[in-house]
DRENVOFI-504205 format. One record per residue (C-alpha): residue in three letters; z, x, y. Coordinates in nm, 2 decimals. Layout:
<rs>
Ala	Z	X	Y
...
</rs>
This chain:
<rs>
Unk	-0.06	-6.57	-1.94
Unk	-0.37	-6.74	-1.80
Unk	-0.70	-6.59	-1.92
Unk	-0.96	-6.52	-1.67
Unk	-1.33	-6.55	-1.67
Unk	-1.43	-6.36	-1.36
Unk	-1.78	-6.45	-1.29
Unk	-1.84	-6.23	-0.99
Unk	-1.73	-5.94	-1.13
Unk	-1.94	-6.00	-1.47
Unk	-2.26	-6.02	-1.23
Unk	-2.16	-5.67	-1.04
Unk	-2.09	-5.44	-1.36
Unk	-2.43	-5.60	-1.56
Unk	-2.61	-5.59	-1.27
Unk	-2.73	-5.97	-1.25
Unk	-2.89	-5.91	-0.90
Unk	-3.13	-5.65	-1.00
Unk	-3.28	-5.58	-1.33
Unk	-2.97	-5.64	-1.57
Unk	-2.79	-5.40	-1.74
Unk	-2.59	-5.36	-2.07
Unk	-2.30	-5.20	-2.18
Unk	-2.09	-5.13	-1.88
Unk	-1.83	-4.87	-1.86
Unk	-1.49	-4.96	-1.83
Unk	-1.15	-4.75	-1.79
Unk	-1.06	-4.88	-2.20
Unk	-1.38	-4.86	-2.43
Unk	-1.43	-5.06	-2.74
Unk	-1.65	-4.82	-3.01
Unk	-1.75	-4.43	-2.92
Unk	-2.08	-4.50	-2.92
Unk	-2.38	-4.46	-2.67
Unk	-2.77	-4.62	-2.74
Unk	-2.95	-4.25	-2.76
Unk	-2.88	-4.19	-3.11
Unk	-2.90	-3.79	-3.15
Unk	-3.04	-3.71	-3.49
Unk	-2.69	-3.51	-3.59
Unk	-2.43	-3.57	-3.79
Unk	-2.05	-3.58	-3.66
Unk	-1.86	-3.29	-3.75
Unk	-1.61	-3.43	-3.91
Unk	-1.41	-3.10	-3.91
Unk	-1.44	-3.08	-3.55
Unk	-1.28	-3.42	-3.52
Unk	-1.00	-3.34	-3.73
Unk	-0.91	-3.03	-3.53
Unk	-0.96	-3.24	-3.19
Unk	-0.73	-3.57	-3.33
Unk	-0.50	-3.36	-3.43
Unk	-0.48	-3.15	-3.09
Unk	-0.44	-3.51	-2.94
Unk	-0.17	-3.61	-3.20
Unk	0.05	-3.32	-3.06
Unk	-0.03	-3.28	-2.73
Unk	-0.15	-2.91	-2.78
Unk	-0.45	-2.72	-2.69
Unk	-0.58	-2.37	-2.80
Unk	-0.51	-2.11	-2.48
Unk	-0.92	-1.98	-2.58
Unk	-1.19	-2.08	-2.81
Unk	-1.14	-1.98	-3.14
Unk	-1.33	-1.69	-3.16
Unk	-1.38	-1.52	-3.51
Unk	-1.49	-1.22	-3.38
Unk	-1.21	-1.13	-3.20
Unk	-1.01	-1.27	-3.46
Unk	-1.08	-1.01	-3.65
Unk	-1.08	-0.73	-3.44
Unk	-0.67	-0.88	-3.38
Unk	-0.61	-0.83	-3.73
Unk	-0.78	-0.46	-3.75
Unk	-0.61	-0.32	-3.47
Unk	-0.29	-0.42	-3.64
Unk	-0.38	-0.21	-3.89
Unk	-0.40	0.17	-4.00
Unk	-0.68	0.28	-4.15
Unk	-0.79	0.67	-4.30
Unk	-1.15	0.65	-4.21
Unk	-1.38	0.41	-4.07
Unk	-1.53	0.34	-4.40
Unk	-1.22	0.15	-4.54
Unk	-1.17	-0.03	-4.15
Unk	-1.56	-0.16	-4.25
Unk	-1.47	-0.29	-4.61
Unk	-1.16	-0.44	-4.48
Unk	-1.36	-0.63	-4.23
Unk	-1.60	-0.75	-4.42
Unk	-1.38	-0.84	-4.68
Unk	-1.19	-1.07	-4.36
Unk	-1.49	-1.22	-4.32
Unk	-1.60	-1.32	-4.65
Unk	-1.21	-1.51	-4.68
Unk	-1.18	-1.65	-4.36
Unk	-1.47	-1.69	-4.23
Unk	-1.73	-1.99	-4.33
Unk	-2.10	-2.03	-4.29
Unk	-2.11	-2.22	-3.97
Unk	-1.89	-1.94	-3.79
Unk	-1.55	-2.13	-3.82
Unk	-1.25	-2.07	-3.93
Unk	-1.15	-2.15	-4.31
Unk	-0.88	-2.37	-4.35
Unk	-0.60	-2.16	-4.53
Unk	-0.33	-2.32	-4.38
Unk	-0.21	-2.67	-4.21
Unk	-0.17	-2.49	-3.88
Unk	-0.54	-2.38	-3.90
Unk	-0.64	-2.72	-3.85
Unk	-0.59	-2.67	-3.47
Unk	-0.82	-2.42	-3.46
Unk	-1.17	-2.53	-3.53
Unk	-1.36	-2.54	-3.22
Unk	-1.52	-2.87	-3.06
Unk	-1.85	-2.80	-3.00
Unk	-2.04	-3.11	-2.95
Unk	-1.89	-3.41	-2.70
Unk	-1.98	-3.64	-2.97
Unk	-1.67	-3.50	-3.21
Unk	-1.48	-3.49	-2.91
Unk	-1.54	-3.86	-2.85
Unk	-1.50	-3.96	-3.18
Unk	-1.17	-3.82	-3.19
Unk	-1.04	-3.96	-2.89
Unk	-1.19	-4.30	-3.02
Unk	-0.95	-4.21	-3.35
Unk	-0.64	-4.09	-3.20
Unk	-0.62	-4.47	-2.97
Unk	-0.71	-4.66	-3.27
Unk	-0.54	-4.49	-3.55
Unk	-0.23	-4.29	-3.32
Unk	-0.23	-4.60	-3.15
Unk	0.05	-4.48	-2.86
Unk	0.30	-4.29	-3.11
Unk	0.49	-4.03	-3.02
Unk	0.35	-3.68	-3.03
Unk	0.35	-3.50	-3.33
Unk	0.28	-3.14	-3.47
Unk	0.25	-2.91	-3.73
Unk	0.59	-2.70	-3.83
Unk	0.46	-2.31	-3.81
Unk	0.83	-2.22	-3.98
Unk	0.80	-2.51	-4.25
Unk	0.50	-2.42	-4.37
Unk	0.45	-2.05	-4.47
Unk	0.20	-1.87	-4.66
Unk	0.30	-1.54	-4.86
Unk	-0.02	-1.42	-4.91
Unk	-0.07	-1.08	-4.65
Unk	-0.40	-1.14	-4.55
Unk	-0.35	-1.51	-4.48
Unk	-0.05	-1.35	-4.29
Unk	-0.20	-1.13	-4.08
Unk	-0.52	-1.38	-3.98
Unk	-0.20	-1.62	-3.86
Unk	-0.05	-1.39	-3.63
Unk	-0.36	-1.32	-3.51
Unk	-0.42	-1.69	-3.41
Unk	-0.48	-1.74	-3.04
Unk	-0.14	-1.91	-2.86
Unk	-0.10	-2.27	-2.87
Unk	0.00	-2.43	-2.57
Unk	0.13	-2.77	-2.46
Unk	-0.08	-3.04	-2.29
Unk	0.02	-3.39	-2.10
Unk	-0.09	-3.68	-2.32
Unk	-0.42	-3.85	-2.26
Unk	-0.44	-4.18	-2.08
Unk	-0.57	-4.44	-2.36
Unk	-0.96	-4.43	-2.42
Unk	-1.01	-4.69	-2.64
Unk	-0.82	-5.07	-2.70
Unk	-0.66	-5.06	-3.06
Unk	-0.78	-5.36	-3.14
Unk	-0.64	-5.37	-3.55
Unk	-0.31	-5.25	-3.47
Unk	-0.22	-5.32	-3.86
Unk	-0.47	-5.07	-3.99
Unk	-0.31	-4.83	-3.73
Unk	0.06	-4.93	-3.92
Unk	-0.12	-4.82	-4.24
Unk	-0.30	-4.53	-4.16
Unk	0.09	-4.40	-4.01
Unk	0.24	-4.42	-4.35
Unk	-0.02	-4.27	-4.54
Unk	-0.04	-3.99	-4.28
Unk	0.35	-3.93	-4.27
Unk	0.33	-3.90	-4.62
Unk	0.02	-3.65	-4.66
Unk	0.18	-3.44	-4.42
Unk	0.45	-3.36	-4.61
Unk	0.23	-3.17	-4.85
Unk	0.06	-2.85	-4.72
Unk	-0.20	-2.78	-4.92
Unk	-0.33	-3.14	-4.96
Unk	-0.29	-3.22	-4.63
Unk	-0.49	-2.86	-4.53
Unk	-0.77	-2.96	-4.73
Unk	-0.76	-3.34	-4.75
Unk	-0.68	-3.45	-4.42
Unk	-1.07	-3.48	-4.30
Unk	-1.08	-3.76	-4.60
Unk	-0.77	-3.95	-4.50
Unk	-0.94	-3.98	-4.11
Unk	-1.26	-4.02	-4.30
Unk	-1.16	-4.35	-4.45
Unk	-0.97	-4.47	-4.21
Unk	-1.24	-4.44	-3.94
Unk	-1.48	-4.63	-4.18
Unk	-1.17	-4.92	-4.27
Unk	-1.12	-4.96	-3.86
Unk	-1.49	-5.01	-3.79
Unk	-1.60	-5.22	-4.06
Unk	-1.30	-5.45	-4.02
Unk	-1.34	-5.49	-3.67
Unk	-1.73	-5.58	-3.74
Unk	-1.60	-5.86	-3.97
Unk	-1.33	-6.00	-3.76
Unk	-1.60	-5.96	-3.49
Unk	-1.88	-6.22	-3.64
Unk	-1.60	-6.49	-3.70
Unk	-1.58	-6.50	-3.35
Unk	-1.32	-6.74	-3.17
Unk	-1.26	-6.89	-3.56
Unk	-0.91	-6.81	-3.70
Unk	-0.93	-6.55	-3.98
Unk	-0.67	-6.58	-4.32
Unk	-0.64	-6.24	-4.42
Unk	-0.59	-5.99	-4.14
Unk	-0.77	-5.71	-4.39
Unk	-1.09	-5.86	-4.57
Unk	-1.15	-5.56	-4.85
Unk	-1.54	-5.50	-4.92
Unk	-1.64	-5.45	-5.24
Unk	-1.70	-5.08	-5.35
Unk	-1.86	-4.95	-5.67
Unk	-1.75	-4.61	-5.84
Unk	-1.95	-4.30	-5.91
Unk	-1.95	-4.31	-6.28
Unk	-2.09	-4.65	-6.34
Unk	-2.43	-4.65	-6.52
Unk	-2.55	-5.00	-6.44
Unk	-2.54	-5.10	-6.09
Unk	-2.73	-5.42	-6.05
Unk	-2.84	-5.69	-5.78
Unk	-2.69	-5.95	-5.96
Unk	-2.33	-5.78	-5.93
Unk	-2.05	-5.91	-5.71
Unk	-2.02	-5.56	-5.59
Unk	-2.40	-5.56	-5.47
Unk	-2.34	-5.92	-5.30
Unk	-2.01	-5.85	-5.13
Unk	-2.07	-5.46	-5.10
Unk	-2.26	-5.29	-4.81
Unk	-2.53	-5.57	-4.78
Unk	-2.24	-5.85	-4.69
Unk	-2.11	-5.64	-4.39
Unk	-2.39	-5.48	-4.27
Unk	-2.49	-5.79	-4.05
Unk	-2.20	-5.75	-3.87
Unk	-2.28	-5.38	-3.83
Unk	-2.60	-5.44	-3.73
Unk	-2.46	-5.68	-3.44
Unk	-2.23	-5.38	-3.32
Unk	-2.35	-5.36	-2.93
Unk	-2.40	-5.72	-2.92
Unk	-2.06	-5.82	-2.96
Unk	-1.92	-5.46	-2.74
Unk	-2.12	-5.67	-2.48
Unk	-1.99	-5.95	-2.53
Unk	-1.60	-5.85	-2.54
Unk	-1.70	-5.66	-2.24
Unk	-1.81	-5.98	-2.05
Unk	-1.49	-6.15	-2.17
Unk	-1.22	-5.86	-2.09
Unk	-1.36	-5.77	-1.76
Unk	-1.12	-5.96	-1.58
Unk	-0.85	-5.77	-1.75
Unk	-0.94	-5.40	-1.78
Unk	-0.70	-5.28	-1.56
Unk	-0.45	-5.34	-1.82
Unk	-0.55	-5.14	-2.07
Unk	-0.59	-5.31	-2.32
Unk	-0.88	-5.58	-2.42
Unk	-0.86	-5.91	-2.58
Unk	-0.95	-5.98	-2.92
Unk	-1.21	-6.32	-2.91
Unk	-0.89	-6.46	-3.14
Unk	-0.65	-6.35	-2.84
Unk	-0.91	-6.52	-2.60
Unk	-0.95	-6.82	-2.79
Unk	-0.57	-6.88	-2.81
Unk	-0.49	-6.84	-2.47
Unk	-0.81	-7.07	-2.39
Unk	-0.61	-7.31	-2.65
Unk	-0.29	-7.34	-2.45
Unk	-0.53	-7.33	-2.06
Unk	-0.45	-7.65	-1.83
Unk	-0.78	-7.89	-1.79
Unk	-0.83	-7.75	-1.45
Unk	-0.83	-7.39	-1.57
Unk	-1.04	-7.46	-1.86
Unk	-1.29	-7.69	-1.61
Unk	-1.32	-7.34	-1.38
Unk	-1.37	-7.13	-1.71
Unk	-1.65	-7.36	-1.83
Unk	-1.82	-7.37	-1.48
Unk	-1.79	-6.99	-1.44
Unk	-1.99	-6.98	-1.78
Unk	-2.25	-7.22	-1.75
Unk	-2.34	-7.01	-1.42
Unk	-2.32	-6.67	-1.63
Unk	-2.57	-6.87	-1.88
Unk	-2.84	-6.95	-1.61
Unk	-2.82	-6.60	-1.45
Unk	-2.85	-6.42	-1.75
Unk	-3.18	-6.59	-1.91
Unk	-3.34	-6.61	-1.54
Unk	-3.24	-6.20	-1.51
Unk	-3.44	-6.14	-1.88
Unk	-3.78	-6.31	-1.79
Unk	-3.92	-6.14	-2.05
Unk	-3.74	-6.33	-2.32
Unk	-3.92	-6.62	-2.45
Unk	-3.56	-6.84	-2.41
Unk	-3.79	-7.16	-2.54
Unk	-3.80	-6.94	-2.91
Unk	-3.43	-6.92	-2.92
Unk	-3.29	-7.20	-3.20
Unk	-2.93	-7.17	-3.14
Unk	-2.67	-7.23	-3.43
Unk	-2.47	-7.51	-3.32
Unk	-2.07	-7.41	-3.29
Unk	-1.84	-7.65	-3.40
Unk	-1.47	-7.50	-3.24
Unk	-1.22	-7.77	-3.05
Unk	-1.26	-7.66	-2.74
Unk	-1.61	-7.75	-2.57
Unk	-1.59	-7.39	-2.38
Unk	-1.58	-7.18	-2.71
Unk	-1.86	-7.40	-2.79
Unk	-2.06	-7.26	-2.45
Unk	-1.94	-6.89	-2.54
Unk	-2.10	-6.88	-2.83
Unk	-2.37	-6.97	-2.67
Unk	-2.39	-6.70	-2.44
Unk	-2.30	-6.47	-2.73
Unk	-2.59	-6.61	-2.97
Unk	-2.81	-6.58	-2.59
Unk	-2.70	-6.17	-2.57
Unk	-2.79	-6.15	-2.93
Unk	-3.14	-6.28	-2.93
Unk	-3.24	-6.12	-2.63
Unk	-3.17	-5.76	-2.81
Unk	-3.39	-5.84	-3.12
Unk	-3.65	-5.98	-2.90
Unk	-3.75	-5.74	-2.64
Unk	-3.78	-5.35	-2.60
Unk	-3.39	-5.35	-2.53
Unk	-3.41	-5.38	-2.92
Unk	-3.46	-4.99	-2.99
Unk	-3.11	-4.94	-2.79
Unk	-2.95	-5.19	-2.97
Unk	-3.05	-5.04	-3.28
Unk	-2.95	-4.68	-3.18
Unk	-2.61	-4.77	-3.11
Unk	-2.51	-4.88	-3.45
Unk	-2.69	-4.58	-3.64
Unk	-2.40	-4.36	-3.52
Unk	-2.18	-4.54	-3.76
Unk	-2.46	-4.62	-4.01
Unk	-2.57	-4.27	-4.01
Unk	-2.17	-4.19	-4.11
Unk	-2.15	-4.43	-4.38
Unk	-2.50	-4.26	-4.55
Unk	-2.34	-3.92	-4.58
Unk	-1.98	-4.04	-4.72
Unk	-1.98	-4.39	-4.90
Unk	-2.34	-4.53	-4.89
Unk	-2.60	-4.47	-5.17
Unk	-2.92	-4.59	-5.28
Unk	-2.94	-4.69	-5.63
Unk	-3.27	-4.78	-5.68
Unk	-3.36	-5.09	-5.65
Unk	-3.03	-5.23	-5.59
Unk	-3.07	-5.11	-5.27
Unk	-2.79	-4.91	-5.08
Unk	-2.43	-4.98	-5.22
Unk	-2.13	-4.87	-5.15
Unk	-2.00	-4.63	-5.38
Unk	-1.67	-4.40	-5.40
Unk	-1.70	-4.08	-5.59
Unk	-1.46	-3.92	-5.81
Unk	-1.28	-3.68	-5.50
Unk	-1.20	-4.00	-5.30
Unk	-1.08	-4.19	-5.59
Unk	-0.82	-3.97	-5.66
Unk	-0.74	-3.86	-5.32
Unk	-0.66	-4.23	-5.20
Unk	-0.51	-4.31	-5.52
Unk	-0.26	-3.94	-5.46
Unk	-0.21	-4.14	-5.15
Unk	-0.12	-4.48	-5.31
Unk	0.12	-4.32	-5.54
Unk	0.29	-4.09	-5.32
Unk	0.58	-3.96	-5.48
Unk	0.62	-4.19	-5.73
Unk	0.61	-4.10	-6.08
Unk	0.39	-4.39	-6.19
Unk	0.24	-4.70	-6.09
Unk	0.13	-5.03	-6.29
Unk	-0.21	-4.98	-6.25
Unk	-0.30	-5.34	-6.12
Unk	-0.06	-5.29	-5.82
Unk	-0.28	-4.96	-5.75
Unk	-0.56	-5.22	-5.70
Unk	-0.36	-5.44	-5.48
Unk	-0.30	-5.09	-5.27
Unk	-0.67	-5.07	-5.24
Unk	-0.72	-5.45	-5.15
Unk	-0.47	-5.35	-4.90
Unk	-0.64	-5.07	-4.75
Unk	-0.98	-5.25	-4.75
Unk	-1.12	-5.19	-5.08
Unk	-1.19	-5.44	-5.41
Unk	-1.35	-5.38	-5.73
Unk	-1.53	-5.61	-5.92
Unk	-1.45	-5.63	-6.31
Unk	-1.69	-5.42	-6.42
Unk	-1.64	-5.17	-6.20
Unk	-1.23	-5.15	-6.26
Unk	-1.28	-5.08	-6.61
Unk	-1.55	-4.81	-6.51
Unk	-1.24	-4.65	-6.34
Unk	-0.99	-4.76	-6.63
Unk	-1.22	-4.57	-6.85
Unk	-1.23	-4.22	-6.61
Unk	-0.89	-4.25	-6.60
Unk	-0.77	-4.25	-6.94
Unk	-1.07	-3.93	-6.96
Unk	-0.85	-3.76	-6.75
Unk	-0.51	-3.87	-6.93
Unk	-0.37	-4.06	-6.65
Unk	-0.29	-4.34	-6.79
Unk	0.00	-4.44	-6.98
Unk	0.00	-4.79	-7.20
Unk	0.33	-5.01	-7.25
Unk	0.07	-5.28	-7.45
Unk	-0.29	-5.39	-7.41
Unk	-0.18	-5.61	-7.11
Unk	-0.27	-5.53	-6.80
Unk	0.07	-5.56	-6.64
Unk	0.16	-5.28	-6.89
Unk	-0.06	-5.05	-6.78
Unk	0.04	-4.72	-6.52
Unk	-0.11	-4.46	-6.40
Unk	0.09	-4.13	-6.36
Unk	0.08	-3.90	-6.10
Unk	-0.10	-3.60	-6.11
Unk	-0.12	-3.33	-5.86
</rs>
């Protein structure tokens, strides 16, 4: 396959013969992001109830409508008086019905049912279902295999509005880590074989797994065209019950502050993979700059001498469309690949980059990463003082993903549960591993052959 560089079209979708613009749509979308930052947070249970619409091809036949959710259950029922109907409603409302109007979740088949207000969720969950889903087939939640045998929770599910089938969706966004999509498929096949975990621990699993995808694109992303070892490069998390969290930790160096350049370069780089897929966006899927880079490796001399003239031309236009750059400010980082036009890519790229942080198109370039960053704050990012923010996982989602690790094992040596969490995009520094040895054998988990560390499990639990 020859890789194109399609210089006419990169001057029509960014506008080069007007005023230029960024961010271009195109049919298959790399991040579900936009640069006006709305100062809300992602419902994340309206994401699970839209994913997993999307993950089995169903949608509710009406909104979810408490209300007459209840007035379904009543008129099922007898009552003597009116006073008793009353008491019995309000007692449906105070079980099944949460703060913020939805539905509680009582059941795995509930999880269809929360309503998608905001677009946002609805986005987000698309972005989720491409990246995570990743083109499997359909999948839904057994109504016969999971039963309740509580009446009330009974009645409240018959009184469920229908659900109906619906085509699948045309891809939205280009899995670009298909591995972490391979992962993310056996820990879900697994949780879903349990209903009450999976009812109230689902939103965590998706959670995580949004937070794995993006960070590990963002670092695959700032090695550019350079070949990467590891195809998951875990970040370094601390844990909830450590006392002394300090600067001078591996944890604080190769934590939150060693990725959050690459976050911070988000729309940069979704410019600049835009620029180098459009010439194959009617494929539905985009390149990876490694992808890119190999097929620029095995070019002919002609094809790579067209490539390298199409970019020189896309360098001129670009810094002659942004007159308001001072270009003659710009020190750019040499780049040292094999091929001369990687070399004149990452030029362009470091050209995009500098032109953001040094103009007013630097407020929308910041707004488009605080979607994510705003995430991170309310799930695994803490400030500690002056150690600065640090990435941190609490008690809840240390036993959650390590449920998850175990599975239905009886035990497992607890330094292969670390390798699962290398595995899945997480490493803990010494000090923070015996934090967690120490938790662990608080909450009897842990079961000693000898002193060794080979010799050490932890059991399941439930």
């Amino acid at each position: 396959m020859e890789y194109k560089f399609h210089l006419e079209t990169i001057i029509d979708k960014f506008k080069f013969n007007s005023s230029i613009r960024h961010n271009p749509k195109i049919p298959v979308e790399i991040l579900p992001y936009n640069t006006k930052f709305k100062e809300v947070q992602f419902n994340l249970k309206e994401v699970v109830s839209e994913f997993l619409r999307l993950v089995g091809q169903k949608k509710i036949s009406s909104e979810t409508n408490p209300e007459q959710l209840i007035e379904t259950v009543l008129k099922s029922i007898e009552f003597k008086d009116i006073n008793q109907k009353n008491e019995f409603k309000q007692m449906i409302k105070t079980l099944f019905i949460d703060e913020n109007n939805q539905l509680f979740l009582f059941h795995p088949q509930t999880l269809y049912y929360i309503n998608t207000v905001e677009n946002e969720n609805r986005k987000l969950a698309e972005f989720l279902y491409a990246v995570l889903w990743n083109g499997r087939a359909a999948w839904e939640i057994n109504k016969d295999e999971h039963q309740t045998d509580d009446l009330m929770s009974s009645l409240i599910f018959k009184a469920l509005p229908e659900l109906k089938s619906e085509e699948s969706q045309s891809q939205k966004f280009s899995a670009l880590i298909p591995e972490i999509s391979e992962l993310f498929a056996i820990d879900f096949e697994w949780l879903s074989t349990k209903q009450d975990l999976f009812t109230q621990q689902f939103e965590k699993l998706l959670s995580y797994y949004y937070f794995f995808y993006v960070t590990q694109l963002s670092r695959r992303n700032e090695a550019l065209f350079a070949t990467y070892e590891k195809s998951v490069v875990p970040i370094y998390f601390t844990f909830e019950e450590e006392e002394k969290l300090s600067k001078t930790r591996v944890s604080y160096e190769y934590g939150w502050k060693n990725i959050e350049r690459s976050i911070n370069r988000m729309f940069t780089h979704v410019n600049f993979l835009k620029m180098l897929n459009i010439s194959v966006e009617e494929t539905g899927e985009l390149l990876s700059y490694h992808e890119i880079a190999e097929m620029l490796r095995s070019g002919t001399y002609e094809e790579i001498s067209r490539i390298e003239e199409a970019i020189d031309k896309v360098i001129e236009q670009y810094g002659e469309g942004l007159s308001d750059v001072k270009w003659n400010q710009m020190n750019l980082n040499p780049a040292n690949y094999d091929l001369t036009v990687l070399n004149k890519l990452s030029t362009l790229f470091q050209m995009i980059d500098y032109q953001f942080n040094n103009s007013f198109r630097s407020k929308p370039y910041n707004e488009y990463k605080m979607w994510f960053t705003h995430f991170c704050q309310r799930t695994f990012l803490k400030s500690r003082g002056r150690s600065g923010k640090m990435l941190i996982l609490d008690t809840d989602y240390l036993l959650f993903l390590t449920k998850v690790i175990i599975k239905d094992e009886p035990k497992i040596r607890l330094k292969k549960l670390f390798e699962h969490f290398e595995v899945r995009g997480i490493i803990y520094d010494r000090d923070t591993q015996g934090s967690i040895i120490e938790y662990f054998e608080k909450l009897n988990l842990l079961e000693k052959k000898s002193d060794s560390g080979d010799a050490i499990y932890v059991k399941a639990f439930l």
